[in-house]
C-alpha positions in Angstrom: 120.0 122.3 102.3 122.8 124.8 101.7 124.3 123.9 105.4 125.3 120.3 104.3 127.1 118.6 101.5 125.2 118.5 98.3 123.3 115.1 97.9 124.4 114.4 101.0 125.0 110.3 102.1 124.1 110.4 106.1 124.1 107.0 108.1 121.7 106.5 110.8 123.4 103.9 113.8 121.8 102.5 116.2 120.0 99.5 118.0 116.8 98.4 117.5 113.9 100.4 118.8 116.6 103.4 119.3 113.9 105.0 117.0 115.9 105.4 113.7 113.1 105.0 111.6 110.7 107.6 113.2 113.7 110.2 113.4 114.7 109.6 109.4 110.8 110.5 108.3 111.5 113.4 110.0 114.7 114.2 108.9 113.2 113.4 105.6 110.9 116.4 106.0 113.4 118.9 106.9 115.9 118.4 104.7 114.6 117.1 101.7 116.4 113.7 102.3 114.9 110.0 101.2 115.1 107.3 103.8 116.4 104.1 102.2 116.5 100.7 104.1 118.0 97.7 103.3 114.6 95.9 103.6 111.9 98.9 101.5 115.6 98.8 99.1 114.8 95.1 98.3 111.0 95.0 98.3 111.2 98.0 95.8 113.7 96.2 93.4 112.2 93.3 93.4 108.6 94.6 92.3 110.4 96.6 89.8 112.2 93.8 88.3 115.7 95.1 88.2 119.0 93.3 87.1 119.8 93.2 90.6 115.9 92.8 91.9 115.4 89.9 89.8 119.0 88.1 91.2 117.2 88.9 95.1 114.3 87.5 94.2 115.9 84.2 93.0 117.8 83.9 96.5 115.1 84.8 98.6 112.7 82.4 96.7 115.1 80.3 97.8 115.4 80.6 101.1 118.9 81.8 100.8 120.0 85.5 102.0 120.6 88.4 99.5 124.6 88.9 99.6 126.1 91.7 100.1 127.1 92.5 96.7 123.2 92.2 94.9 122.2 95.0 98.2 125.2 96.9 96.6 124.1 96.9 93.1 120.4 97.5 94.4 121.8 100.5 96.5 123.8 101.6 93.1 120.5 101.4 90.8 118.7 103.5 93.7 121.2 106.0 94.0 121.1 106.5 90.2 117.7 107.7 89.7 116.1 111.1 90.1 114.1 111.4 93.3 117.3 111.1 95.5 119.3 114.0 94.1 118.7 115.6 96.9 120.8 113.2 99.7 119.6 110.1 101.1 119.5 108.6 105.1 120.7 105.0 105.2 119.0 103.1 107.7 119.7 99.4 108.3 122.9 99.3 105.9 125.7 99.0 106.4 125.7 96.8 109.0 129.1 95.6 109.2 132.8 97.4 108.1 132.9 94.7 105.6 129.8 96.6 104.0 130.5 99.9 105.0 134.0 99.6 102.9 132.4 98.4 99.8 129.9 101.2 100.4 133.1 103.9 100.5 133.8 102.2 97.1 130.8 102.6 95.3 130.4 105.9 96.6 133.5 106.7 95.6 133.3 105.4 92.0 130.3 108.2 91.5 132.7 111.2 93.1 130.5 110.7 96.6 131.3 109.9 99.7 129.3 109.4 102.9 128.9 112.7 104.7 128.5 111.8 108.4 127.2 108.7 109.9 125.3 109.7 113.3 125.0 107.3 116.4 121.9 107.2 118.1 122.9 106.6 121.5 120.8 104.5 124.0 121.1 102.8 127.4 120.6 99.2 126.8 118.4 98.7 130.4 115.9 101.3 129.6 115.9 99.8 125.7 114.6 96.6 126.8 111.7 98.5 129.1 111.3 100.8 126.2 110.7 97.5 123.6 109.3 94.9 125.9 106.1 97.5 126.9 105.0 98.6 123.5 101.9 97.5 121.5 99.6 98.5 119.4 96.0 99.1 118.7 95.4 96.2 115.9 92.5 98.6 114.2 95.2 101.8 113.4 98.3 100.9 114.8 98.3 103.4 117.3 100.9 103.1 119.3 101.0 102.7 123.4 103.4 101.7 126.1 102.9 99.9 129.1 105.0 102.8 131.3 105.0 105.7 129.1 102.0 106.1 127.0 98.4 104.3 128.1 95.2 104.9 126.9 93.0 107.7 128.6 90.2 104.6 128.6 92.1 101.6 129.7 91.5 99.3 126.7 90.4 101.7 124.3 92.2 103.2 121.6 92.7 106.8 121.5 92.8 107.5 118.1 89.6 104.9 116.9 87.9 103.8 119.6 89.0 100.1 118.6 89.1 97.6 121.8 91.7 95.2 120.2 95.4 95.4 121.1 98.4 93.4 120.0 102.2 93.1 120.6 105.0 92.0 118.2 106.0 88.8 119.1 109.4 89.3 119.5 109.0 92.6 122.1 109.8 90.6 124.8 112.3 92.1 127.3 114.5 88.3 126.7 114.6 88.8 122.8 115.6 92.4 122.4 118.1 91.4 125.3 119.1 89.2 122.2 119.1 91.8 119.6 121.2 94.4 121.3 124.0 91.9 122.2 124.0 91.2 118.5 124.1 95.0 117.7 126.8 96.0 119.6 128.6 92.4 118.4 127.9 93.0 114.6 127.6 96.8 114.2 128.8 98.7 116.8 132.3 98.3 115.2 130.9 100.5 112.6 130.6 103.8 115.4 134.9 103.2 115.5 135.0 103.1 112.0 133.2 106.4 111.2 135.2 107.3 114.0 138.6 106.9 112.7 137.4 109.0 109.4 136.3 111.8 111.4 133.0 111.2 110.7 131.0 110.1 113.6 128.3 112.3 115.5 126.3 110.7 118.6 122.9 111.8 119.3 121.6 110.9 123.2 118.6 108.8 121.7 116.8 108.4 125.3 115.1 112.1 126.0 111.8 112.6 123.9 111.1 112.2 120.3 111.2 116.0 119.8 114.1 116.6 121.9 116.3 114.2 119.8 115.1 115.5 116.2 116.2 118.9 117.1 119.7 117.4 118.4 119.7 115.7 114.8 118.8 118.7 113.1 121.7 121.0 115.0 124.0 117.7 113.6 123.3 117.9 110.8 123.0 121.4 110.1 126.7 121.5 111.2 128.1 119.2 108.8 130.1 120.9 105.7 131.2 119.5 102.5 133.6 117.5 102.4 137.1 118.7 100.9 
């Protein structure tokens, strides 16, 4: 880890099914990292019964939406204990400047500051084919592809032999159409701001899953603590 900052703060950008979560497990691996989303940040909190996990689980008991500032204060607890010395990946958060300029603040009130936030880049036509093809075998969650990736025994799953198959319901080519115009509405703004800090890096996201680790890997091996 002696390439990058110590306890490094890396973003992961990027729409959905741009494959941030597979790439930050591996990321994970290689450098020692811990992945923290927005949504595992809340579960966790709340099953601990933090300050701040108890003050989600009111809202979401609710029905209301955890504000930005209890995600904050969850983010601050998490970033306080042991098992993250070593850097953390943000995935899912922030989404918006708004939250990515409260994020420089609470960074900044522990002497940290976010080392490189690193776009995955993807072609929105070939996202929705990417998306609206994938399921799953429902025994082991295999996963499979309409284009890409069938089984070797149509309707059988490699890995278990299990005959059942299922797709999320919202992998269809006119919902992720949805979801990528609201990523590039809501949180795309956030590749300019890293920008202007001289801290964006863009990744092509599109090759194969190997191909793109190793292009994060060379990214991040060439970032250097910050001044």
């Amino acid at each position: 880890m002696s390439e990058i900052a110590n306890q490094p703060v890396l973003i992961l950008l990027g729409p959905p099914g741009a494959g941030k979560g597979t790439q930050a497990r591996r990321l994970e691996e290689r450098f020692g990292l811990v992945q923290l989303s927005t949504g595992d940040l809340l579960r966790a909190a709340v099953a601990a019964g933090s300050p701040a996990g108890r003050e989600a689980k009111a809202v979401m008991e609710a029905g209301g939406l955890v504000s930005d500032e209890i995600v904050l204060a969850i983010l601050r607890e998490r970033l306080s204990q042991p098992d993250v010395a070593g850097g953390v990946i943000l995935d899912g958060f922030p989404r918006t400047t708004g939250q990515a300029e409260a994020l420089d603040t609470l960074l900044a009130a522990e002497g940290r500051r976010v080392t490189g936030a690193i776009s995955m880049e993807v072609d929105d036509a070939a996202m929705v084919a990417r998306i609206a093809g994938r399921y799953t075998c429902a025994g082991c969650g295999e996963g499979y592809h309409d284009s890409f990736k069938q089984p070797k025994r149509a309707g059988i799953c490699d890995a278990c032999g299990g005959t059942e198959m299922k797709r999320r319901p919202d992998d269809t080519a006119e919902t992720v159409a949805v979801r990528l115009e609201a990523y590039h509405s809501e949180t795309a703004p956030l590749i300019s701001y890293y920008a202007g800090q001289n801290l964006l890096h863009r990744v092509d996201a599109m090759g194969e899953i190997d191909a793109v680790t190793t292009d994060l890997i060379s990214t991040i091996e060439g970032l250097r603590q910050p001044a």
